[in-house]
N, C-alpha and C positions, 0 to 999 in steps of 0.2 A: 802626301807622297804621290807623286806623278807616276806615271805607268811604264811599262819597257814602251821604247817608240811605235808608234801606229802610224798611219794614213790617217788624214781625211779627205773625201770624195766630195766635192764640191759643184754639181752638176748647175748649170744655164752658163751663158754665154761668157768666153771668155777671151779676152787680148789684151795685146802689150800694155794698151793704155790702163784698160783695169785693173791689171797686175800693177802699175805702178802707182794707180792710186788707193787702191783697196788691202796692198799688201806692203809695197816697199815704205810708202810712205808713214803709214803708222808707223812701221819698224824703226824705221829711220830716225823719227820724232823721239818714240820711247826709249829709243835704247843706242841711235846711232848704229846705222848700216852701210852694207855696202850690196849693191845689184850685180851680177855678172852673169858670163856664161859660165853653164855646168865643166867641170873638164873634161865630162862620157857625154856624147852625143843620147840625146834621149830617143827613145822609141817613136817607128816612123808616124809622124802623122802628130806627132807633139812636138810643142815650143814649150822650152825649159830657160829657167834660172836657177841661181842659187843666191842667195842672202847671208850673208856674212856679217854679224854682230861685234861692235867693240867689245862686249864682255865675253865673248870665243864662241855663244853660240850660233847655229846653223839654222840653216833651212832649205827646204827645195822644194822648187813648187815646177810642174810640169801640167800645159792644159791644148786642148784642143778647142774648137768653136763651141764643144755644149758640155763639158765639163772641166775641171782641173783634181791633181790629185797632189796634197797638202802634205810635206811630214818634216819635222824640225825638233830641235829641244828647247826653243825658244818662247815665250810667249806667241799663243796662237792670235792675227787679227780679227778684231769681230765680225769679218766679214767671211768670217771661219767658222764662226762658233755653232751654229746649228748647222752643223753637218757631221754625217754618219763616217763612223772609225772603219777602217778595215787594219787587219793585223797585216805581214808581209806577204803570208801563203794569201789572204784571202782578195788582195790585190791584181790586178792582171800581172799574168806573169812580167812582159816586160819594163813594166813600170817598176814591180819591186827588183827586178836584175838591175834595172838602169841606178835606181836610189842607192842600192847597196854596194855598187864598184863604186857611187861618192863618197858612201859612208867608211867604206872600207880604206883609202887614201885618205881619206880623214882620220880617223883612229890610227893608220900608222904613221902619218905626220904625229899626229900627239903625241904618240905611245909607240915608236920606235922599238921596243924589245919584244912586242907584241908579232911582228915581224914571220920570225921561226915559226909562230902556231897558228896556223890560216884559218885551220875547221875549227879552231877552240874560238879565235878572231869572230870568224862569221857568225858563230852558234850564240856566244854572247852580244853579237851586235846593238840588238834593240835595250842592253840596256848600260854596256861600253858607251854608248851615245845618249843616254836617257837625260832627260832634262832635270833630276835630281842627283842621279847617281851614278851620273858617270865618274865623277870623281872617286868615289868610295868604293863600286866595286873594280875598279882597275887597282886601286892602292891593296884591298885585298889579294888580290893573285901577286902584285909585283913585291910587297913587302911581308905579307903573310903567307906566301906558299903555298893559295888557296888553302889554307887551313890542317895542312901540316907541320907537325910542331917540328921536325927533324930532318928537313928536307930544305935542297936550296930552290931558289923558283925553277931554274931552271926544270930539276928533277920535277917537281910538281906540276910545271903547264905542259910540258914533253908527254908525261903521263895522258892528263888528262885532253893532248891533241889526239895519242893513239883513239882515244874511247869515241872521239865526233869523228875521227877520220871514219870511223864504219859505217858512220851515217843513220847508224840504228834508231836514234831519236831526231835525226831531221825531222820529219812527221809531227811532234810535239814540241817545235823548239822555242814556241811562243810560251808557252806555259811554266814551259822547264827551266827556260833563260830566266823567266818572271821568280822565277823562287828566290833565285839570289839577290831581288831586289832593287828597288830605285829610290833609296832613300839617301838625302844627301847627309844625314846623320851615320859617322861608322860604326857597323854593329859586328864587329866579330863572330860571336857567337852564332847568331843570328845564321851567317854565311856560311861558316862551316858545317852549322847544320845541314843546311839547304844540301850541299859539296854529298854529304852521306848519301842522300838519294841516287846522285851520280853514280859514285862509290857499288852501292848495292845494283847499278843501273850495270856499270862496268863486269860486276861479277855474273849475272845472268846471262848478258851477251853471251862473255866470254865462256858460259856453260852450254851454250849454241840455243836459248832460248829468245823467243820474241815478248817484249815487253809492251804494255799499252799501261799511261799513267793517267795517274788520278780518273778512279774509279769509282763512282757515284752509286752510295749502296743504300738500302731503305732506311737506316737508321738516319739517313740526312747528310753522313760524313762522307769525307771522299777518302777511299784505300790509296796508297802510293801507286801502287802499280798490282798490274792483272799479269800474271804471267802465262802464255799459252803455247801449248805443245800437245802432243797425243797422249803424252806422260803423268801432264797436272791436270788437262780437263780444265784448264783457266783459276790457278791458285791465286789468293788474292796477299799481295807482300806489303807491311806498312815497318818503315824505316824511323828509326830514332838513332839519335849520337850524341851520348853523353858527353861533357864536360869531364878531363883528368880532375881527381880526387885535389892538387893542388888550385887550381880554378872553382871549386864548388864548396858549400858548406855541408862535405862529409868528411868522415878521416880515412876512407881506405876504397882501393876501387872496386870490391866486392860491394862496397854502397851506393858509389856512384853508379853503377850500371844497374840496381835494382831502383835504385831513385826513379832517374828517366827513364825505365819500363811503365815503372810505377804510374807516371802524366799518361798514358797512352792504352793504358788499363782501367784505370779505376775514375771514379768521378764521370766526368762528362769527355774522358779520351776516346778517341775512335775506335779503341780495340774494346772498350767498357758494355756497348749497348749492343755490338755487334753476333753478340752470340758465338763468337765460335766462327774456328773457318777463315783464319788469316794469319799469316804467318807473320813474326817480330822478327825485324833482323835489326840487330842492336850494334851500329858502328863504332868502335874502340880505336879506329883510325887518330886520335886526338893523344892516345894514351901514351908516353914514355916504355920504356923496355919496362924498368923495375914493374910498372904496375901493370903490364901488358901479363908479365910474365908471373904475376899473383894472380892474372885476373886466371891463367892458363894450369896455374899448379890448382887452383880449386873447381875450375869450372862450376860456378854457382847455378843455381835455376835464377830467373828475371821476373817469376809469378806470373808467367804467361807460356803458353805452351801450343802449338811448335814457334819452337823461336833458335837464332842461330847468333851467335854470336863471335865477332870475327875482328880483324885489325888487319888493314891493309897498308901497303907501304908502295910510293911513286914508282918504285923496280916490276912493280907486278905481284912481288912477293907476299902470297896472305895466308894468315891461318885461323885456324876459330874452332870452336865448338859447337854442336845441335844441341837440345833440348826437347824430346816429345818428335812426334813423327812428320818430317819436315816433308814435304812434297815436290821439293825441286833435287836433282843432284848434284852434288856441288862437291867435286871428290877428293877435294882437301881438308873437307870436316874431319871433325876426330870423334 
């Protein structure tokens, strides 16, 4: 499985003629291309193309007299391949502005209803574009509602443009976009889970707290997110989001939410080795009313404590239960 798109930095001497023999023409051979100009003028002081593949994928390559800077979903040329990756932030800034006003006219030629949600557009870019899964995660948000069962797309990418439009996870959007995957096999599940972290990412914003994710703790695992304010002293929150009891081999959703506690507690789960000192929040986002609303007449424990438990919906609208002494406030708990 290929990765959300990167860079690579391809440093000695570079021009037109070697870009046509070291780049276009392999392309060309292997897969049938096409050379052009970019349709963003690139940053000063660089000569840019773009490569366009009979099977739809891209490429853009931009270089000066002693380096070039590589990024495509395409098969890379070998005359690529020992060179070091840069993510988009860790690129010079105007190379990765110039790439991404390509990449962005390219994802809404494809993907036209993409359009309406610019910061959800931009935040998933690297892998809306990915050389495996760009196809699978766009079909997720346009046909599954990023992973709401009762919601039409629209409700659900509207949603989740308000949460990037804050900007609050700009700073990690390499990592964050990387959850949902670039696998060109469709994984449902998979996604929606990923969607949860959002979800819980949405609700602490919205609690006016700063988040920092994946938090690298002695046991070896990584926490989802560090949450920091004058209030928690830096609380540490790890997300799960069960499967509805109809998707799972349980019979009722009081099981299905202690199941997936269950992977995350016990055995070799991250909450298992960690001793203590991290909070569960358990997303029910997936669940139907009827068993939203069993899950709400019993409020069960999840065998982990503090933990919170809650179901949100594309409107904004959430509710849930605490469990044990939760360290964030969130004042729609019951």
């Amino acid at each position: 499985m290929a990765r959300p798109l990167r860079f690579r930095f391809a440093p000695g001497r570079w021009d037109e003629s070697r870009v046509r023999r070291d780049v276009f023409e392999p392309l060309d051979s292997n897969l049938g291309a096409t050379m052009r100009a970019p349709a963003h003028a690139p940053p000063d002081g660089y000569e840019a193309r773009r490569f366009d593949m009979e099977n739809g994928d891209i490429a853009l390559l931009a270089w000066t007299d002693d380096h070039a800077y590589w990024l495509g979903n395409t098969e890379t040329p070998s005359s690529l391949w020992r060179t070091d990756k840069e993510g988009f932030d860790e690129a010079p800034f105007s190379i990765s502005r110039w790439a991404q006003r390509e990449l962005i006219d390219e994802l809404f030629e494809e993907s036209p209803w993409l359009k309406p949600y610019p910061h959800l557009s931009w935040f998933f870019l690297p892998v809306f574009l990915s050389k495996d899964g760009r196809k699978t995660t766009r079909e997720f948000f346009y046909d599954h509602a990023a992973g709401f069962p009762d919601a039409t797309r629209e409700e659900a990418l509207s949603f989740y443009e308000r949460l990037f439009a804050t900007g609050a996870l700009d700073e990690y959007r390499e990592v964050m976009a990387g959850k949902l995957g670039t696998s060109e096999y469709f994984d449902r599940i998979r996604m929606t889970a990923a969607m949860g972290e959002f979800d819980v990412a949405h609700l602490l914003t919205e609690a006016g707290y700063d988040i920092t994710p994946e938090i690298e703790v002695t046991t070896g695992h990584s926490i989802d997110f560090r949450v920091d304010d004058a209030r928690t002293g830096g609380a540490l929150v790890e997300v799960t989001r069960p499967l509805p009891p109809n998707r799972r081999s349980v019979s009722n959703p009081v099981a299905a939410i202690r199941d997936t506690a269950q992977t995350k507690t016990s055995g070799q789960g991250q909450l298992a080795e960690h001793g203590g000192g991290v909070t569960l929040f358990v997303d029910c986002s997936s669940f139907p009313d009827d068993d939203w609303a069993a899950i709400m007449g019993e409020k069960p424990d999840v065998r982990h404590r503090p933990a919170v438990v809650f179901r949100l919906r594309p409107s904004g609208d959430v509710e849930g239960y605490a469990k044990g002494s939760v360290p964030v406030d969130l004042p729609w708990l019951s």
